[in-house]
N, C-alpha and C positions, 0 to 999 in steps of 0.2 A: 604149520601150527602158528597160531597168533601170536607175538611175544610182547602188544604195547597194553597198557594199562586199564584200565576196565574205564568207561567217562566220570571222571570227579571221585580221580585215584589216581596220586601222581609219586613217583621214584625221586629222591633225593640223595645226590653226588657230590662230591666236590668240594666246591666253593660254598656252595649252598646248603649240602649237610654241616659244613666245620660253624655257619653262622647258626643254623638253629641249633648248635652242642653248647656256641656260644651263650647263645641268647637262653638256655636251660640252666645252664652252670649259676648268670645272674638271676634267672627268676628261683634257684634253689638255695642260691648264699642269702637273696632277700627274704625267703619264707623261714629260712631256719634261724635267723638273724631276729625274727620275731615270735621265736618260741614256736612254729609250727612242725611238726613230726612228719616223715615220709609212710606212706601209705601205699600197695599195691592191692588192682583188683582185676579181677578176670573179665576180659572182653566178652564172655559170652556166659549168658542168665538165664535161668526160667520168663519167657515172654510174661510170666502175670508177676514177677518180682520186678523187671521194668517199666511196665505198664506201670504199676501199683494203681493210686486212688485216682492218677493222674488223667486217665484217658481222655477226656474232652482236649486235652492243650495239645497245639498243632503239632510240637517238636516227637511227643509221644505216637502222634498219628504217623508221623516219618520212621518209625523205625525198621530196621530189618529183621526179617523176620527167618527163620528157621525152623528145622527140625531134624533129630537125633535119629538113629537107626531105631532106638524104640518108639518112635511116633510121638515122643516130647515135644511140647509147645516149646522154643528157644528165642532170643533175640539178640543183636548185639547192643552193646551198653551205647545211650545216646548221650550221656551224662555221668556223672559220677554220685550227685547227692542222694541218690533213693541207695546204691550203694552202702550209706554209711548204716543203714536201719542192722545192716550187720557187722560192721568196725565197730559199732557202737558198745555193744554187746561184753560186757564185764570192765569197759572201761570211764576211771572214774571222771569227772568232769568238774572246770571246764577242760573240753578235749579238744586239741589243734590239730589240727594234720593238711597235709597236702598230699594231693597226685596229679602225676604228669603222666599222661599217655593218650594213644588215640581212641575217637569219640566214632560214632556213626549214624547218620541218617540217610536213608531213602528218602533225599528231596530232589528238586529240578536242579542242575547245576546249571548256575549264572555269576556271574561277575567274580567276586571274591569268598564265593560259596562251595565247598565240596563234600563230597559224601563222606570222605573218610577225610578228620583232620584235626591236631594235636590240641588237645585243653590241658590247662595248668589250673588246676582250681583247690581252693585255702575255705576250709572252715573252721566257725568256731563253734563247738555247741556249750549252749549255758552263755548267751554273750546279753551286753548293754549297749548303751550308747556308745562308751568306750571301745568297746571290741568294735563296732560298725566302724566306729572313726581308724582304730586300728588297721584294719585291714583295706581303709583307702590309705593308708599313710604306707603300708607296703606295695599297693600299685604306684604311687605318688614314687617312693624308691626307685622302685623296677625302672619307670620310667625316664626317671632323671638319671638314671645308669645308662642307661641304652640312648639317652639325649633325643627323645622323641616327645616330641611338643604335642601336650591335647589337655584338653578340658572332661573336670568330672564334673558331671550332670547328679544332681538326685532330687527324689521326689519319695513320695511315703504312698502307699497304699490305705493306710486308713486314710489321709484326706480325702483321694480322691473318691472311696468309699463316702466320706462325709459329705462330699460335693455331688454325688450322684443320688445321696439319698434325701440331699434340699433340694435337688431340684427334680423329686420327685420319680426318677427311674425306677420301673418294676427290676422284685430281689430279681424273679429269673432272666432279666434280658441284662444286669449288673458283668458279668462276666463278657458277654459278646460286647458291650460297650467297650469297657476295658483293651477288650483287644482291638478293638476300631482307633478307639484314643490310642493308642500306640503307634499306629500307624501316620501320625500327623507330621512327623519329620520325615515319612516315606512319602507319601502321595500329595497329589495336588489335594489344597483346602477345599475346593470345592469338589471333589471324588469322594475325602474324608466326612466333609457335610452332608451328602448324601447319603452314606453309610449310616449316620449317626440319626437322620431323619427316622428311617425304618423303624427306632428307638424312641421317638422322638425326643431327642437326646442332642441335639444340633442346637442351642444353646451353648454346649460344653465348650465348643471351639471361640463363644466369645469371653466367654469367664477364663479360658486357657490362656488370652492375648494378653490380659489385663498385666500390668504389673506387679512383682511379686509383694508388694506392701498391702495391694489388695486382699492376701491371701491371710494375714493376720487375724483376721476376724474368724478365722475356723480354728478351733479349736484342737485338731491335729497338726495345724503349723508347727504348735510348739515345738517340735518332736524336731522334725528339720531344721528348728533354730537352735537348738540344742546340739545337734549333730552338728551344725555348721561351727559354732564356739568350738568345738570337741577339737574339731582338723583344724581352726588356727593355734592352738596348744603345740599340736603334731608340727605344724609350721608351714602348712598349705591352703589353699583355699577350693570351695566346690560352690558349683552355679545350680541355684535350683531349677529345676524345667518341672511345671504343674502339668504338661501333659507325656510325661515319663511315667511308661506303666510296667513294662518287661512281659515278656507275654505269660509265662508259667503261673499258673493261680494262684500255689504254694505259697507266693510270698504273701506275706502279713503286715512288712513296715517297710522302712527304707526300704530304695530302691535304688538301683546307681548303675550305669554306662558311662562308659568312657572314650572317646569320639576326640578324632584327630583333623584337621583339615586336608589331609592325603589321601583319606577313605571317609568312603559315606557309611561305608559299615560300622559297626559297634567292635572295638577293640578287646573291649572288657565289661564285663557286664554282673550285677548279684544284686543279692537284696537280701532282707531279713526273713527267716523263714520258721515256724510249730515244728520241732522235731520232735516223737516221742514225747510232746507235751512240753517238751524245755525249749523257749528263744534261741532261734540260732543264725548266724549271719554265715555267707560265703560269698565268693566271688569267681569268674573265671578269665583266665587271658584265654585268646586266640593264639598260639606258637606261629602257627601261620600266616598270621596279620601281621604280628610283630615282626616275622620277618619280612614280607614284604617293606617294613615299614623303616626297617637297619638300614643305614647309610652304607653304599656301597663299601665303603674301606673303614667303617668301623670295627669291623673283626676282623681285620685284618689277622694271618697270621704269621710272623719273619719264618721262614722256612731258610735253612742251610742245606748245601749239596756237601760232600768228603768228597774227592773224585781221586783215587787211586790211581798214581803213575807209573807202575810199578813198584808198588810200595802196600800190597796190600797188607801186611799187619798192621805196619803202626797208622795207617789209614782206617781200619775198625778201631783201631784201639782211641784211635782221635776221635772219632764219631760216638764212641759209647761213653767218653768224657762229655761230650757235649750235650750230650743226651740226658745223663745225668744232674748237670744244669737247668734242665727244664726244655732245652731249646728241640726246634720240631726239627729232626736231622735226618736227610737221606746219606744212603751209600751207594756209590759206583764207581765199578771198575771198566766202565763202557770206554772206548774212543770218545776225544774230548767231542768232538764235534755232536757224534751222538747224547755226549751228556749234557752238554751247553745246550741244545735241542730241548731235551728232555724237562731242562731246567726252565730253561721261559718257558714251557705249556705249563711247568706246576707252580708257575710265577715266583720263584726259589730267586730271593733276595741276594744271598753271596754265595760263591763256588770256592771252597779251600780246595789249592790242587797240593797232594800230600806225591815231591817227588825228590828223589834218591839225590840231587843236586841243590835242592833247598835243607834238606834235613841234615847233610854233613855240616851246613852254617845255623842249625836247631831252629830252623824256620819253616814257613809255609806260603804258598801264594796265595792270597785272597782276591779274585773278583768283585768287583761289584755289578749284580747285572743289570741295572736300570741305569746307569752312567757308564757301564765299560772298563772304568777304572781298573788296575791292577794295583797290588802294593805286598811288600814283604812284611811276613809280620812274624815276630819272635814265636815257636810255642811255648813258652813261659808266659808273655801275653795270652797268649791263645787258651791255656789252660786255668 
């Protein structure tokens, strides 16, 4: 029987689950910190409630697919916002909420791409300019928590709308341009220009180079220059890129990615979107990117060992004090050699040896296991 993982479907242990519990704990203290609510939804939907209006866009074309013992259409959720058409539902607005769980697509797995893999994504319905700058000002957070360095990008969708419709693109080829322009920080310019040819629409990558003071003259600038004032308020700053498109159609305005120099990938990605008729903005992290993206000893966590020397009461009874404290604490009553063992694989920072000849002087011995050091220490200190 096979027991390894299906391709672009991976197991998390260890070290590497305690960092992305980490790295949850901070994207949920920063979401609630901004007035957003927890939300949970089911991994698995009627295929025409995922689908919804959306069909043409690629992510939708990736999804998996299903079916029920009674012959129901099913899919697994590749996103969370078509979700909200039923959180929505009796509640009043504007509505915040957040969820964190796993996403999935049927696409090729390459680089830092998987089929099944954690999104953390924040909407607001009923939002403004304010709410769009708000919720870069909680990526902006997240990020300076986690002390990972990158740049927010945005761009508007009506401009580029306004730029495809001066320089003359038919409505119906408006969309596959879009998604070709997107593509311009993926592929060589000249792959890109040939795409856009087909269009003839290969103008766009030299109005794209131009400088952004060039872009004043359209009359959906505003809109980005407005958002930009909004997040120096917030206390951050964002770079505009005029060929940032985001591929989902849905969006209507802003647009935003957030792009690190360690990945070429997009970290974090949303834009402004017609919910039900009312303006609404979201955004989503990658959990996965993020964590590739944690400094190795940033989450660190100090772990203690109790090691019983004969002494097993008050050697629980020391461990459940410590515990109590917050502190991450193992127990054993193994042979030292075995525990000391035990202790560098779970990379356990100090060993208290709890023994019948330190306790008559109300002490205990503390290791230290990255120097070796030993030293006596009071349990009046201790506790």
């Amino acid at each position: 029987m096979k027991t390894e993982t299906v391709k672009g479907f991976k197991d998390f242990t260890g070290e590497e689950a305690e960092k992305r519990e980490f790295i949850r704990k901070i994207l949920v203290e920063s979401f609630e910190s901004y007035g957003f609510e927890p939300s949970e939804t089911p991994i698995i939907e009627f295929k025409e409630f995922v689908q919804g209006e959306n069909v043409r866009d690629e992510a939708v074309s990736d999804i998996f697919r299903l079916e029920d013992r009674g012959g129901r259409e099913l899919a697994l959720r590749y996103e969370f916002t078509f979700q909200l058409k039923r959180l929505m539902e009796g509640k009043k607005i504007p509505y915040k909420r957040y969820t964190i769980g796993p996403v999935f697509r049927d696409e090729p797995v390459t680089g830092n791409r998987f089929r099944q893999f954690t999104q953390c994504d924040i909407d607001t319905i009923s939002s403004d300019v304010n709410s769009e700058a708000e919720v870069l000002a909680v990526v902006n957070r997240v990020l300076e928590k986690l002390e990972i360095e990158s740049v927010i990008f945005i761009n508007n969708r009506k401009l580029l709308n306004e730029i495809l419709e001066k320089e003359k693109i038919k409505l119906e080829d408006r969309d596959k341009v879009i998604c070709e322009i997107d593509k311009m920080d993926k592929l060589e310019e000249k792959e890109v220009y040939n795409n856009l040819k087909k269009y003839g629409a290969q103008n766009l990558i030299k109005i794209f180079n131009q400088p952004e003071k060039s872009f004043e003259k359209y009359e959906s600038y505003s809109e980005i220059k407005n958002l930009k004032n909004y997040c120096k308020i917030y206390g951050f700053k964002i770079k505009f890129n005029p060929a940032l498109a985001r591929g989902l159609s849905y969006y209507n305005g802003s647009v935003f990615e957030i792009k690190t120099k360690e990945m070429k990938e997009t970290i974090c990605g949303g834009g402004s979107y017609m919910f039900n008729e009312v303006q609404s903005t979201g955004l989503s992290f990658g959990l996965d990117r993020l964590s590739m993206l944690l400094k190795e000893d940033f989450a660190k966590i100090e772990r203690i060992m109790v090691l019983s020397i004969n002494q097993e009461k008050e050697a629980i009874k020391l461990a459940e004090k410590l515990r109590s404290k917050g502190l991450n604490c193992y127990y054993s009553n193994a042979k030292i050699s075995k525990a000391l063992d035990y202790a560098n694989s779970k990379k356990i920072s100090k060993v208290i040896f709890v023994g019948e000849k330190e306790l008559k002087e109300n002490k205990v011995k503390v290791k230290n296991m990255e120097s070796g050091e030993e030293q006596l220490v009071s349990m009046d200190e201790i506790n």
